[in-house]
Structure formats: structure tokens, C-alpha cells
KEMITI-646443 format. One record per residue (C-alpha): residue number from 1; x, y, z. Coordinates in pm, 1 decimal. Each point is the difference from the previous one (the first is absolute). Last residue first. Layout:
% residues N
n->NUM | u->X | v->Y | w->Z
...
This chain:
% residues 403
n->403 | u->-15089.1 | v->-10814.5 | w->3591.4
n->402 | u->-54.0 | v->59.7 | w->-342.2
n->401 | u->-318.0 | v->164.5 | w->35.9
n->400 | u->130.6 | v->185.9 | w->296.4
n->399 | u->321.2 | v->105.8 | w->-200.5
n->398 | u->-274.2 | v->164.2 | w->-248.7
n->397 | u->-175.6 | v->167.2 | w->232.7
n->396 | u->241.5 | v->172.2 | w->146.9
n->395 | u->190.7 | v->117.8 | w->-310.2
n->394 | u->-370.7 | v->142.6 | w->-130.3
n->393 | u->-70.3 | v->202.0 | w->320.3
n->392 | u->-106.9 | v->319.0 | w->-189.4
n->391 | u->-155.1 | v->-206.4 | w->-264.6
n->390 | u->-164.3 | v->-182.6 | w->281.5
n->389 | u->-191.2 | v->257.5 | w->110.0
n->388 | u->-118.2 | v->98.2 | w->-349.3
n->387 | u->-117.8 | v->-332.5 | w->-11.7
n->386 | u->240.1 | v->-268.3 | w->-179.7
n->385 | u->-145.0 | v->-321.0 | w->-169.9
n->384 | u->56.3 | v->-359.8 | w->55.3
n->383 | u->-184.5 | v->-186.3 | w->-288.1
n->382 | u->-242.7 | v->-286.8 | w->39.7
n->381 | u->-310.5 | v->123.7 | w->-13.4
n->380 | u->-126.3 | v->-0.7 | w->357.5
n->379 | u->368.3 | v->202.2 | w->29.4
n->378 | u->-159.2 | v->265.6 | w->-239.8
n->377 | u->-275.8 | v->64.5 | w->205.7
n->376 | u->243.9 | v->23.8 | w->310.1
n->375 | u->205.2 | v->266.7 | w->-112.7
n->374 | u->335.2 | v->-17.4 | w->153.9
n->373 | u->125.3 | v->251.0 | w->233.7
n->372 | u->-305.6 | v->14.6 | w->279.1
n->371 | u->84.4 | v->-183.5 | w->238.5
n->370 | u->-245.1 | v->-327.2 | w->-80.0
n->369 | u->154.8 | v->3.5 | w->-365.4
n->368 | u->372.9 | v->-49.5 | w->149.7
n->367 | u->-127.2 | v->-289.4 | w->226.6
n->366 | u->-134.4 | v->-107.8 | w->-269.3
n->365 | u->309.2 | v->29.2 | w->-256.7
n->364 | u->190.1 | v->-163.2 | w->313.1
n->363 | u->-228.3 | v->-322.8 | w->-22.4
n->362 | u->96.7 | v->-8.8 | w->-344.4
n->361 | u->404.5 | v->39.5 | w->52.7
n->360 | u->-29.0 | v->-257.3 | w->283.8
n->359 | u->-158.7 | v->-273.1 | w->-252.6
n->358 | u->240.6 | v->85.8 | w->-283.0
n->357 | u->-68.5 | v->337.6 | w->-202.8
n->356 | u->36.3 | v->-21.0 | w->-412.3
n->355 | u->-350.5 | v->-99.3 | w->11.7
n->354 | u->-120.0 | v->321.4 | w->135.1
n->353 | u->-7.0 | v->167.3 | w->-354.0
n->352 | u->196.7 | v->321.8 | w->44.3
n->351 | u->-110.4 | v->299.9 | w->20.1
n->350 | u->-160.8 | v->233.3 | w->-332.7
n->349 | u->89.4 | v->333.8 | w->160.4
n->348 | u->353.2 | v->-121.1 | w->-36.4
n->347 | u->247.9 | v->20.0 | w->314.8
n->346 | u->-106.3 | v->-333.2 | w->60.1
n->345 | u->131.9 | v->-138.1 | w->-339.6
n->344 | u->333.3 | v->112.0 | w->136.4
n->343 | u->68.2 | v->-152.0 | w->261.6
n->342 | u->-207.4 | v->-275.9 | w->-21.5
n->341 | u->175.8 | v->-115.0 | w->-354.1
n->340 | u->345.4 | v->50.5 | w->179.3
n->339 | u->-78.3 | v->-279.1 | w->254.1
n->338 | u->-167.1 | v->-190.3 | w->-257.0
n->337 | u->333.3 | v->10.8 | w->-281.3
n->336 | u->234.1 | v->0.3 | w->380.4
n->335 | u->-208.4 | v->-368.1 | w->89.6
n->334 | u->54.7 | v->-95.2 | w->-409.6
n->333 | u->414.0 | v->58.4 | w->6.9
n->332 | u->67.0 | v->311.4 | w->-103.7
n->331 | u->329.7 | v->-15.0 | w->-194.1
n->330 | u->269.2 | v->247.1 | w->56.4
n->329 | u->234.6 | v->217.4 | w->-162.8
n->328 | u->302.4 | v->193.2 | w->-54.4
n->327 | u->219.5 | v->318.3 | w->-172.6
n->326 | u->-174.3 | v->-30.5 | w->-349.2
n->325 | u->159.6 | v->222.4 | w->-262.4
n->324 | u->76.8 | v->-282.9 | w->-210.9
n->323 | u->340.5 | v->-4.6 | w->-199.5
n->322 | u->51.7 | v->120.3 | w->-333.6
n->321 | u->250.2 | v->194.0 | w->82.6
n->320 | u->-147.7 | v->347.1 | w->-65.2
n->319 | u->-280.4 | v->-130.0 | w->211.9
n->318 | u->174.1 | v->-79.7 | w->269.5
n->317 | u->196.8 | v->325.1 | w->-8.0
n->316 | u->-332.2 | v->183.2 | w->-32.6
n->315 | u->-106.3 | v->-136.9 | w->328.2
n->314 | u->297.6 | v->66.8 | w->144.8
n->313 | u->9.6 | v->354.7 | w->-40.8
n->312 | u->-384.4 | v->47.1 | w->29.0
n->311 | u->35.4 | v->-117.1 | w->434.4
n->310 | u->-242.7 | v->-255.3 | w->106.1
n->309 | u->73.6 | v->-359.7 | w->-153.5
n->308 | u->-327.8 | v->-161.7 | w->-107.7
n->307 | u->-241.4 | v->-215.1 | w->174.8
n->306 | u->-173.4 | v->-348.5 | w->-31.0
n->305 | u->-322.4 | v->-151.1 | w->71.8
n->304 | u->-85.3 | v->-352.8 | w->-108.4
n->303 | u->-395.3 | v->-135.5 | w->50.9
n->302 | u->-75.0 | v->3.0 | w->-332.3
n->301 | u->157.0 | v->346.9 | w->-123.3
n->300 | u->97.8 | v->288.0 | w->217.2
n->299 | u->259.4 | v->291.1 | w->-49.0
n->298 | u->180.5 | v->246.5 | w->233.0
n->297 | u->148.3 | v->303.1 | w->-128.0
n->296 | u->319.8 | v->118.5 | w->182.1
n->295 | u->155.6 | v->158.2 | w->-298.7
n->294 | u->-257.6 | v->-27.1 | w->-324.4
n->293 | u->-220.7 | v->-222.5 | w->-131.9
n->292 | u->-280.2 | v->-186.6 | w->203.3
n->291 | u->-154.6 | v->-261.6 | w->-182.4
n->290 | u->-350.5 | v->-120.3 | w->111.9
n->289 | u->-244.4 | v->-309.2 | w->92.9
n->288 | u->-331.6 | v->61.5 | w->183.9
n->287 | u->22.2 | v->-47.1 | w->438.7
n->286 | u->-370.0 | v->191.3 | w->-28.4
n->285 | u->163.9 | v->274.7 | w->195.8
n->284 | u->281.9 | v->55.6 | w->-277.9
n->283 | u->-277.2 | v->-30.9 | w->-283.5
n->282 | u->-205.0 | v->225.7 | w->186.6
n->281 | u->309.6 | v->261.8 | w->36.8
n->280 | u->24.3 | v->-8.8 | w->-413.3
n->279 | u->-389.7 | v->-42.0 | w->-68.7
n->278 | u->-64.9 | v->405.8 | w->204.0
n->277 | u->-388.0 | v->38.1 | w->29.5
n->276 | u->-158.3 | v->228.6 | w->-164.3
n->275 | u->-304.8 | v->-181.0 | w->-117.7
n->274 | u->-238.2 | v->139.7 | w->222.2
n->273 | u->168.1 | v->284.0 | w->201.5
n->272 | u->331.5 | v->-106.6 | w->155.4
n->271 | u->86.5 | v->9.0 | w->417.1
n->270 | u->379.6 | v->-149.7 | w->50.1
n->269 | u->123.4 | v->-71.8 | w->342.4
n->268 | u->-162.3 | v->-271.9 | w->148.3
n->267 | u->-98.0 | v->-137.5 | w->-299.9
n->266 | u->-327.3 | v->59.2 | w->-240.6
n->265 | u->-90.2 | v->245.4 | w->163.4
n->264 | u->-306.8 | v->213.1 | w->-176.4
n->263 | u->1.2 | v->339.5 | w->-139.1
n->262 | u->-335.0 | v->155.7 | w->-37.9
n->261 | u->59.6 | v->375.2 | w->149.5
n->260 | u->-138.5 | v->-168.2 | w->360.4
n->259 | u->247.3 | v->-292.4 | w->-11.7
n->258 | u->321.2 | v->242.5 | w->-71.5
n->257 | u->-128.7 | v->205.9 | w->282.9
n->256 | u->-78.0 | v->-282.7 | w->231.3
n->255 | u->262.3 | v->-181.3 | w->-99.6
n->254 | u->294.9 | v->295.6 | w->94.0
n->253 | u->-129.2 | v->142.4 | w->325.1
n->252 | u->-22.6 | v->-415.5 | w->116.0
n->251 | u->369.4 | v->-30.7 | w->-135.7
n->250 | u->51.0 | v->357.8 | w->216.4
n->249 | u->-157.4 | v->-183.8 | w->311.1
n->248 | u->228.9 | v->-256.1 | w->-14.4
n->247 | u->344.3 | v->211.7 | w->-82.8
n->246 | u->-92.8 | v->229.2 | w->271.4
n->245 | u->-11.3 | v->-314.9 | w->261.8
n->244 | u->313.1 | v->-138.0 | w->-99.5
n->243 | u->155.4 | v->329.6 | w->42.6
n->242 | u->283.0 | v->97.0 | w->-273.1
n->241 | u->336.3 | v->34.8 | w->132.0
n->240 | u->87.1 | v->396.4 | w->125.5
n->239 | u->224.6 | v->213.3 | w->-170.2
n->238 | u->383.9 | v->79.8 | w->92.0
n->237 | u->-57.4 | v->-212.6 | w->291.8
n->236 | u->377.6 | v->-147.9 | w->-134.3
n->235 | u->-153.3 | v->-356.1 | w->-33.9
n->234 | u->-300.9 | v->166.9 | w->-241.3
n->233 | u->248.5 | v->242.6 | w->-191.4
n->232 | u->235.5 | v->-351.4 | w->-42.2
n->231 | u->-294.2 | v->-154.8 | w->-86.5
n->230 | u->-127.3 | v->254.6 | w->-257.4
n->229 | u->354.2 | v->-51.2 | w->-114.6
n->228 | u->-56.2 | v->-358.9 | w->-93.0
n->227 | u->183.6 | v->-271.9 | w->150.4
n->226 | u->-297.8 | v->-151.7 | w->153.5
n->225 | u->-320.1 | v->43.5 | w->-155.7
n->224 | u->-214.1 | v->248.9 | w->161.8
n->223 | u->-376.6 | v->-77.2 | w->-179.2
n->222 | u->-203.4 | v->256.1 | w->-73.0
n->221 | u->-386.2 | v->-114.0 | w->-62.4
n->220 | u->-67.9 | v->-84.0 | w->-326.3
n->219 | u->-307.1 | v->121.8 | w->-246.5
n->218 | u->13.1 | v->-102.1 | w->-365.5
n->217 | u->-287.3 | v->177.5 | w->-201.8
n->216 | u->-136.5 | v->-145.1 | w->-340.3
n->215 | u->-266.5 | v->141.8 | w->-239.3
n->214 | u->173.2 | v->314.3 | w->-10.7
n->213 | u->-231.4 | v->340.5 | w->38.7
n->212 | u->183.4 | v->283.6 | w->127.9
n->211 | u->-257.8 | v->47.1 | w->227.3
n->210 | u->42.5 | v->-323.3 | w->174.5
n->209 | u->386.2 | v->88.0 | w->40.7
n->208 | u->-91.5 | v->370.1 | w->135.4
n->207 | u->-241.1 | v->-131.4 | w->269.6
n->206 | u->239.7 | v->-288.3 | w->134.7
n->205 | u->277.7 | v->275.8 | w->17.6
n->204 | u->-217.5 | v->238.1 | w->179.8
n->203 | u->-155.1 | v->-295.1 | w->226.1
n->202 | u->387.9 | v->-76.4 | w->91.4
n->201 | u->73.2 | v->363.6 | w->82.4
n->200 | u->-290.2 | v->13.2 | w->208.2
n->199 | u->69.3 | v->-308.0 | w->181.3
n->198 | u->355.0 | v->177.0 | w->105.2
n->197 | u->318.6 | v->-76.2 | w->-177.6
n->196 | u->293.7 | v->105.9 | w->192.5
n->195 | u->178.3 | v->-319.6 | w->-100.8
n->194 | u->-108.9 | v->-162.4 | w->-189.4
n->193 | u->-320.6 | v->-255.8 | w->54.4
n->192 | u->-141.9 | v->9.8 | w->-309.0
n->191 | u->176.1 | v->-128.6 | w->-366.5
n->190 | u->-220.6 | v->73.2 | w->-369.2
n->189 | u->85.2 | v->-121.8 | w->-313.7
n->188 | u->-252.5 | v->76.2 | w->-254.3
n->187 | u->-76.7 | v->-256.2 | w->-339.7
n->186 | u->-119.9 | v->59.0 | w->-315.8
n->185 | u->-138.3 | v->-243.7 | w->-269.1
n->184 | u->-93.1 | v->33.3 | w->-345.6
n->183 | u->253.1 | v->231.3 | w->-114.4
n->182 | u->-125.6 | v->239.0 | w->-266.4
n->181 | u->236.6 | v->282.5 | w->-4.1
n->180 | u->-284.9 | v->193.4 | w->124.4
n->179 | u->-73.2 | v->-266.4 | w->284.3
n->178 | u->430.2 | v->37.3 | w->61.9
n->177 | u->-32.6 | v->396.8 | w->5.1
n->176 | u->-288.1 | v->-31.8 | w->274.0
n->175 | u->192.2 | v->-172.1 | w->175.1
n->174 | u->299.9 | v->193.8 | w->-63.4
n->173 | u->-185.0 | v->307.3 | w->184.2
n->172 | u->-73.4 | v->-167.6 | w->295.6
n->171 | u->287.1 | v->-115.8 | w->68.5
n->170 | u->158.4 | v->347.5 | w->-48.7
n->169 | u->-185.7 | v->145.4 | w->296.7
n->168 | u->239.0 | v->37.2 | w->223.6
n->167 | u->335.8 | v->49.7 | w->-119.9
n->166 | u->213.6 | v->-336.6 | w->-48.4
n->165 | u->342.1 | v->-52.7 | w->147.2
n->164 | u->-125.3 | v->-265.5 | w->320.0
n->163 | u->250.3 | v->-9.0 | w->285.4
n->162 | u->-290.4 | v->-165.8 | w->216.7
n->161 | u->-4.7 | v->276.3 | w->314.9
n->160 | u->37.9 | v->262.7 | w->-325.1
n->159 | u->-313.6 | v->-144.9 | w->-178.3
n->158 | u->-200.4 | v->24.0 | w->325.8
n->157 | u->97.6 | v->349.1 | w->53.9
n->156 | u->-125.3 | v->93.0 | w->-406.6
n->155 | u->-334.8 | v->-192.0 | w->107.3
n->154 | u->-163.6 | v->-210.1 | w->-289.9
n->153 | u->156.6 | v->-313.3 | w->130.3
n->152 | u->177.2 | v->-306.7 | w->-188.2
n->151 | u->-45.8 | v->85.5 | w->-385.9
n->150 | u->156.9 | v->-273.6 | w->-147.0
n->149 | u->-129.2 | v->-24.0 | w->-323.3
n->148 | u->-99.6 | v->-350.4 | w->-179.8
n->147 | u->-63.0 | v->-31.9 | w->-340.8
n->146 | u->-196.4 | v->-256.3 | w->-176.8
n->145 | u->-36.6 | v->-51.4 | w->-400.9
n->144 | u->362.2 | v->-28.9 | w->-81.9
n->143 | u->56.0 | v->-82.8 | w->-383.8
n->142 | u->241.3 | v->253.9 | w->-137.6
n->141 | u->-231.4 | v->239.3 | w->-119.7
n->140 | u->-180.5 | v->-33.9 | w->328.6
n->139 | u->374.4 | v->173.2 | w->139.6
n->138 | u->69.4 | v->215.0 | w->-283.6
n->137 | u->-360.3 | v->192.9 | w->115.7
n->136 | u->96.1 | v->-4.3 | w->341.3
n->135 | u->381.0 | v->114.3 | w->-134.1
n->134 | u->-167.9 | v->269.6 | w->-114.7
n->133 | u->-259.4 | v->99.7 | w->221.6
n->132 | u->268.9 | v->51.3 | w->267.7
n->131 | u->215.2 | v->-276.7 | w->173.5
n->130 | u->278.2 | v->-35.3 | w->302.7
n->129 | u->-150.0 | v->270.1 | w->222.8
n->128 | u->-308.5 | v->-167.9 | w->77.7
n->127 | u->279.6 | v->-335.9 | w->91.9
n->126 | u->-120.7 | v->-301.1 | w->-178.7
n->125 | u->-87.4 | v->-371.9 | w->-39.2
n->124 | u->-52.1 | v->-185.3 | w->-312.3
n->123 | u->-281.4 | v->-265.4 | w->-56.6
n->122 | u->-94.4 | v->-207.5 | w->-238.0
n->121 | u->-337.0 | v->-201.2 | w->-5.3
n->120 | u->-13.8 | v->-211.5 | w->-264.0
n->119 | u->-332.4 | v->-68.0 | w->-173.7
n->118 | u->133.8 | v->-174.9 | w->-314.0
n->117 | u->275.9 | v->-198.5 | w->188.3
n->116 | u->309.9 | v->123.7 | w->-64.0
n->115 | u->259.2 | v->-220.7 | w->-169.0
n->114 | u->293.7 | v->-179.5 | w->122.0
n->113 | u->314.4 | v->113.4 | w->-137.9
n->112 | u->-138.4 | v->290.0 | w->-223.4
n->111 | u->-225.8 | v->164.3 | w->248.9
n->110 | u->319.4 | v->-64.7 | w->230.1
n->109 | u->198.8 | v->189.6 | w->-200.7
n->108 | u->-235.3 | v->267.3 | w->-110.3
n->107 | u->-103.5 | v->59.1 | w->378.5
n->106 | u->422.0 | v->76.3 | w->43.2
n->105 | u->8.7 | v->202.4 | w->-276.1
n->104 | u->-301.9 | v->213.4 | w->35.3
n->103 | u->172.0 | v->73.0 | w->380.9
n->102 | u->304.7 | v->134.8 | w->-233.4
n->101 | u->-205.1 | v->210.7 | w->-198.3
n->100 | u->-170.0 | v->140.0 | w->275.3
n->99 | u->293.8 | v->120.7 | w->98.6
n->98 | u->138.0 | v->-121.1 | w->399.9
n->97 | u->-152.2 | v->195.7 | w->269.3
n->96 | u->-315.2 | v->-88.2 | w->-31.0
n->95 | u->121.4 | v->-365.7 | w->164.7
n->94 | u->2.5 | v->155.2 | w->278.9
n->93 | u->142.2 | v->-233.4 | w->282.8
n->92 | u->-177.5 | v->-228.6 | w->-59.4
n->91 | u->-278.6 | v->-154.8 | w->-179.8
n->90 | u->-89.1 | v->-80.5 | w->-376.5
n->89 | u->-288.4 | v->-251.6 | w->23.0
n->88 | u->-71.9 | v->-212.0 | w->-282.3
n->87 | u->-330.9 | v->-197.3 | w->2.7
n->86 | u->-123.6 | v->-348.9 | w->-170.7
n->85 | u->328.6 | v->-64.7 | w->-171.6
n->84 | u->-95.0 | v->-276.2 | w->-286.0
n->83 | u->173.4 | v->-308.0 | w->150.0
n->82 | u->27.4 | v->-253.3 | w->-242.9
n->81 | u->274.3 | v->-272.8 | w->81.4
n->80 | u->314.7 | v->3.2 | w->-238.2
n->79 | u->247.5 | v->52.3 | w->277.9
n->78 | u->-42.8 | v->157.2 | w->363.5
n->77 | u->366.4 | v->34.3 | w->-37.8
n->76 | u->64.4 | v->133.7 | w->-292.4
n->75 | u->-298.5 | v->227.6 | w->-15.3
n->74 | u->175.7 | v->144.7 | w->350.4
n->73 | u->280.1 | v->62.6 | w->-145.2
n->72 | u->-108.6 | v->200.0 | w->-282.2
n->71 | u->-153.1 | v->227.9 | w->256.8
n->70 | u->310.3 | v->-7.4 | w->164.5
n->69 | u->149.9 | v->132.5 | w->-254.1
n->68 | u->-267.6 | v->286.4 | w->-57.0
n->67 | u->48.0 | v->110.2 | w->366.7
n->66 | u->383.6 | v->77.2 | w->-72.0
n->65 | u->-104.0 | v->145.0 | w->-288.9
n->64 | u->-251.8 | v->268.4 | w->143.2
n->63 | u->254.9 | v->38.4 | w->261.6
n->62 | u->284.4 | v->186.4 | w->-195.9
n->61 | u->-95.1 | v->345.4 | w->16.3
n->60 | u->-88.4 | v->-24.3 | w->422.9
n->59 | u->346.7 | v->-162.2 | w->32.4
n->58 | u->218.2 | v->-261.9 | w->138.9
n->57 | u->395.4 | v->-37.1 | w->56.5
n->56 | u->34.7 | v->268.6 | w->225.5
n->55 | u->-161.1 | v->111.1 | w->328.5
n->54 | u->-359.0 | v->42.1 | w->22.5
n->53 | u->-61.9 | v->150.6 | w->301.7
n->52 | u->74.2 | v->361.0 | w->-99.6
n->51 | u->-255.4 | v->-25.3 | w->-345.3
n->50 | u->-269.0 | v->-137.9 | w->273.1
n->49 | u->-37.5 | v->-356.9 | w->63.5
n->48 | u->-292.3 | v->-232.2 | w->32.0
n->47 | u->-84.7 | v->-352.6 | w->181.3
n->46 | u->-287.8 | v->139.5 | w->228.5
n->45 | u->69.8 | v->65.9 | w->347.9
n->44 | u->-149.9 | v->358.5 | w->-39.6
n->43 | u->-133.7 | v->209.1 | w->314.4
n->42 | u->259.4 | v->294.7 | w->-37.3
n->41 | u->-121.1 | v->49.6 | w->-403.0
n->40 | u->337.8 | v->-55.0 | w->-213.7
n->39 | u->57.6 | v->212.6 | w->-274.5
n->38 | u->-27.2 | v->10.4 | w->-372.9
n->37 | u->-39.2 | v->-365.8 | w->-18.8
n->36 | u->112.7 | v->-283.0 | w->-153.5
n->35 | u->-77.3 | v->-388.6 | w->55.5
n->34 | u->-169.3 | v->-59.5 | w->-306.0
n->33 | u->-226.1 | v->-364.4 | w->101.8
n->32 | u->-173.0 | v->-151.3 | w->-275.7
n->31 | u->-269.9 | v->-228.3 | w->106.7
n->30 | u->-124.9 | v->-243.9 | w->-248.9
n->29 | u->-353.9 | v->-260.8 | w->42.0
n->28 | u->-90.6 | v->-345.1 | w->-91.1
n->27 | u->-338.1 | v->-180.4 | w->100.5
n->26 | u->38.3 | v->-309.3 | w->111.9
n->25 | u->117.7 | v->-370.6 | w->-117.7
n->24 | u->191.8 | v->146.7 | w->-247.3
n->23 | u->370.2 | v->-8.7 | w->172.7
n->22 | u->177.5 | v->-291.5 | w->83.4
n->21 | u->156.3 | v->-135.0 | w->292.0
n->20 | u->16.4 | v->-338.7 | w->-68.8
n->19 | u->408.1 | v->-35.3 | w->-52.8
n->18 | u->174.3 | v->335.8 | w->200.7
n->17 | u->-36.2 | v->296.3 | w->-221.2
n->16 | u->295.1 | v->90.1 | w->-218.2
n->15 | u->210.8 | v->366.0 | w->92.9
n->14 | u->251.3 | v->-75.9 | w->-197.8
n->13 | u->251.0 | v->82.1 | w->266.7
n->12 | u->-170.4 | v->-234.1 | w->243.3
n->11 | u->-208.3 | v->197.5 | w->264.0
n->10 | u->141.1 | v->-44.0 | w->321.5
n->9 | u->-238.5 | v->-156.9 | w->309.2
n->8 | u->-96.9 | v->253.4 | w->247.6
n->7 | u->62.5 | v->280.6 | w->232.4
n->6 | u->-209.1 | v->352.5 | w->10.2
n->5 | u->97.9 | v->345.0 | w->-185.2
n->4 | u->110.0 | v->246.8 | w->196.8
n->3 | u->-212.0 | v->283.4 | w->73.9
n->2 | u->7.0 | v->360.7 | w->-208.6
n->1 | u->230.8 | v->269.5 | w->181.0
């Protein structure tokens, strides 16, 4: 089942900001979390719920307004400030899965609570199965201009180890369907390491996503997360945990493939021809400001982070109330805002500058440089830089440079 949510301070009813914290000083972003699916993948910890886990009191028909209060919320609380939305990112869960009408709705709301920014990016996630070249085409009509398909594996056994529904080959196809509908931006999911997988099956699956021609392609390795039931499978010997050593040399499979058909990395994870990089998940590595509606969404806005309740039912009772949905949060005090910034920013192909190290942290980043997993041409300039090597170490090397 999805993972708790942590501790913290308790949002006040309202909702209101602590004094100071205001937002403006950064760019300003939305994520809109619909936590439904049609089944649940064996691997997911994510914050969703099938039709069976759902339980009473909240619904699939009845989100779109839920999410369209607290849109209205949250322009009461961040007040009268200006914060044209820079990028909208519908995640989930599949958020295909509700009408298109009532995801049109929601980006209508908070189009007219805050404003989009001219060049917006918005983004909707989906299932292959959960759209055709009709709701594609109701889909740009509606405003999205980036679509992201989780395709996972080409292999039909590889699908089955991850509890994916799609047929093979379907990706592909809606691609294709999206570029005709005239979305701007496409984006393939792809996880190695199942499993059963072999290298060949992970070179098929890299082959058939650069042929299918997105200008983005998201490569994880599987991760068991407790409480799953690919961990119970795993605990059981049912199927075997992913190899450390597998999962290295298939990220290595996966960038020099991606990096040979023109796609560069532009973090650890994410490889984008020019100008296809995702804004949303840069904004969240960049430490931008955002709004997170939706149960279990967490939010950020200068320097405060705060969470919402998990399960739909409450959520839309809060709402219905006219009570926030927040469940807690926490201020970062300025050591956690530079911890966090090295954390992240070093997962970007663009490093970090080397002035947010102390005196340790600097003479780490050499030490780093001299084995191999930093570039040293870019540490002579003042920015601490992953190798390939040190993308596959990138935890280690960041604890080192924090000492």
C-alpha cells in the first residue's frame, strides 16, 4: 500500500502561510495529483487507489471539483501576488482516466486563478490504453502540450514481472498519435532491471522507444519498495531482487544508446533531445516554488514545505468543509535549503556551483574529480559535475561532499 505520510507541524484550517513566507520570489509551478487507477502495478508505492481500494465517501466523478476547490484555495492563500504558472504537470495515478472534460476543468481553474504563463509547459500523464487519437486530439484542445506514456519494457514477459496492462507496441503507436494531434512534447517511460529481463530485452526496449521518436525518455532502475507486493514476491523468493551490478551496467546500456541517437542527460535519469527537456521536474530539482493539489500532494513555496492528507475520502471532506486539505509541514531552515540544493542540483547535468560546498565539501569535490566521478574541467570552473561514473554512484558522492 502507498507510504505514510511523514511528521510535522499542522496546517491551520485556513491553510495561511506562516508571516514572511511568501511566494514570488521564484518561479511558480502546479502539480495535480489523480490518485486512481485501473489496477495496481506490483512495484507501485505511489499514493493511488483502484475502484476496490477506494472505499466510500470519495469518487473518480467527483474529483475534478474537489481539485478545483483547492485550487481556489490556494489563490487565497498565496494572495494577490502574481504568479503566472510556469508549468502544470498532471501526475498520478492516471489521470487519463478521468474525461477530458473534467482534466479541462481543473487546468481552466487554475488558468483562471493564477494565469499561465505564455509558454507553459503542461503536462498530463497516461496509460497507452487510457487514450486514442481522440481524446489526444481533445487533450491539445484543452491546453496540454506534453504527454508522458508509460511504456516500461517492450517485452510481453517483462510487462507481466511489472503488472503492466498495456500490449506491446501501443506506446509507440500513441506517440505518434500525440505528434499528429500536435503535442509539442512527448515523453517514454522506460524501467530495467525486472525481473527476468536480460540485456537483450533492455536494448530491445531502448531500441523501440528511440524509434518511436519522443524527444524525452525516462529510464529508472526497479526499485523494491517496502510494502509493495513485488516485495512480498521478492521476500517470498517468488522472483529475485534486482542486482546492483545489472542495474549499473543497464544505466550505461541505456546512455549510450539514448546518447548515440542524439539524446542528451540532462539528470540522472531523464535523457531529452535539444529542447525537450521536462520544466515541471526542473523546477522541483531547481528547489522552484509549486502547489500540489490533490490527496497526499506535497507543496513548496519560500523555504516552507507542506503535505496533504493521503486517502480521497478525507481529502474531499476537508474540502467540502471548507477546511484545508493540508495534513503538516515544515520549514527548511537555510543549512536543509543548501543541503537539499546539493542534492538535487547534482543530479542535473548542469552541477552545482562549488560555492554552496564548505571547506571539507570542496576538498571532497577533488578528491571526487581525481576518481573519476566528477569532471575535473568543470571543477577548474567552479561547478561540481557528475561523470557517467558518478551518476551511477550519485548518493555516494553526494554524502561525501557533505561530509
Amino acid at each position: 500500500m502507498p507510504s505514510t505520510l511523514p511528521d510535522g507541524e499542522p496546517v491551520p484550517a485556513d491553510g495561511a502561510l506562516p508571516v514572511g513566507v511568501r511566494a514570488g520570489a521564484a518561479p511558480f509551478s502546479v502539480y495535480v495529483h489523480v490518485p486512481y487507477c485501473a489496477s495496481r502495478c506490483g512495484y507501485c508505492d505511489f499514493n493511488t487507489y483502484t475502484a476496490a481500494e477506494l472505499g466510500g465517501g470519495a469518487s473518480q466523478a467527483s474529483y475534478a471539483r474537489d481539485a478545483i476547490a483547492e485550487v481556489v484555495l490556494a489563490r487565497r492563500v498565496l494572495g494577490d501576488a502574481e504568479l503566472p504558472v510556469s508549468t502544470v504537470f498532471f501526475g498520478g495515478g492516471t489521470p487519463t482516466l478521468l474525461p477530458v472534460g473534467d482534466l479541462r476543468a481543473m487546468l481552466a481553474a487554475i488558468d483562471a486563478e493564477f494565469g499561465l504563463a505564455p509558454d507553459a509547459e503542461v503536462t498530463t500523464e497516461a496509460n497507452p490504453e487510457s487514450v486514442d487519437e481522440r481524446s489526444l486530439a481533445e487533450l491539445r484542445e484543452a491546453g496540454f502540450n506534453r504527454i508522458s506514456f508509460g511504456m516500461q519494457s517492450v517485452r510481453p514477459h517483462v510487462l507481466a514481472v511489472l503488472e503492466r496492462r498495456h500490449t506491446p507496441g501501443v506506446p509507440q503507436q500513441r506517440v505518434a498519435q500525440a505528434r499528429a494531434a500536435g503535442f509539442a512534447h512527448v515523453n517514454l517511460d522506460l524501467i530495467y532491471g525486472a525481473p527476468g529481463e536480460s540485456d537483450d530485452d533492455w536494448r530491445a526496449s531502448l531500441d523501440a522507444a528511440i524509434a518511436a521518436g519522443p524527444d524525452h525518455i525516462s529510464a529508472y532502475s526497479l526499485i523494491v519498495e517496502p510494502g509493495t507486493r513485488l516485495a512480498r514476491q521478492v521476500s517470498r523468493g517468488e522472483l529475485a531482487a534486482p542486482d546492483d551490478d545489472v542495474l549499473a551496467d543497464r544505466y550505461v546500456l541505456a546512455d549510450e544508446a539514448l546518447s548515440a541517437a542524439g539524446y542528451g542527460w540532462y539528470e540522472v535519469s531523464n535523457w531529452a533531445v535539444e529542447g525537450g527537456g521536462c520544466r515541471h521536474n526542473l523546477a522541483y530539482w531547481r528547489g522552484d516554488d509549486w502547489w500540489g493539489i490533490g490527496p497526499g500532494a506535497h507543496s513548496h513555496v519560500n523555504g516552507l514545505r507542506w503535505w496533504n492528507v493521503k486517502h480521497p475520502t478525507e481529502y474531499a471532506a476537508r474540502l467540502a468543509g471548507g477546511v484545508s486539505p493540508g495534513h503538516a509541514r515544515e520549514y527548511l531552515d537555510v543549512e536543509t535549503q543548501r543541503v537539499e540544493r546539493i542534492l538535487l542540483g547534482l543530479r542535473l547535468a548542469e552541477g552545482i556551483d562549488t560555492v554552496e560546498l564548505d571547506d571539507a565539501g570542496r576538498d571532497a569535490a577533488r578528491d571526487e574529480a581525481e576518481a573519476g566521478l566528477l569532471d575535473a574541467d568543470a571543477l577548474r570552473a567552479g561547478r561540481a559535475v557528475l561523470t557517467r561514473a558518478g551518476r551511477l554512484l550519485a548518493d555516494a558522492v553526494v554524502r561525501r561532499l557533505l561530509g
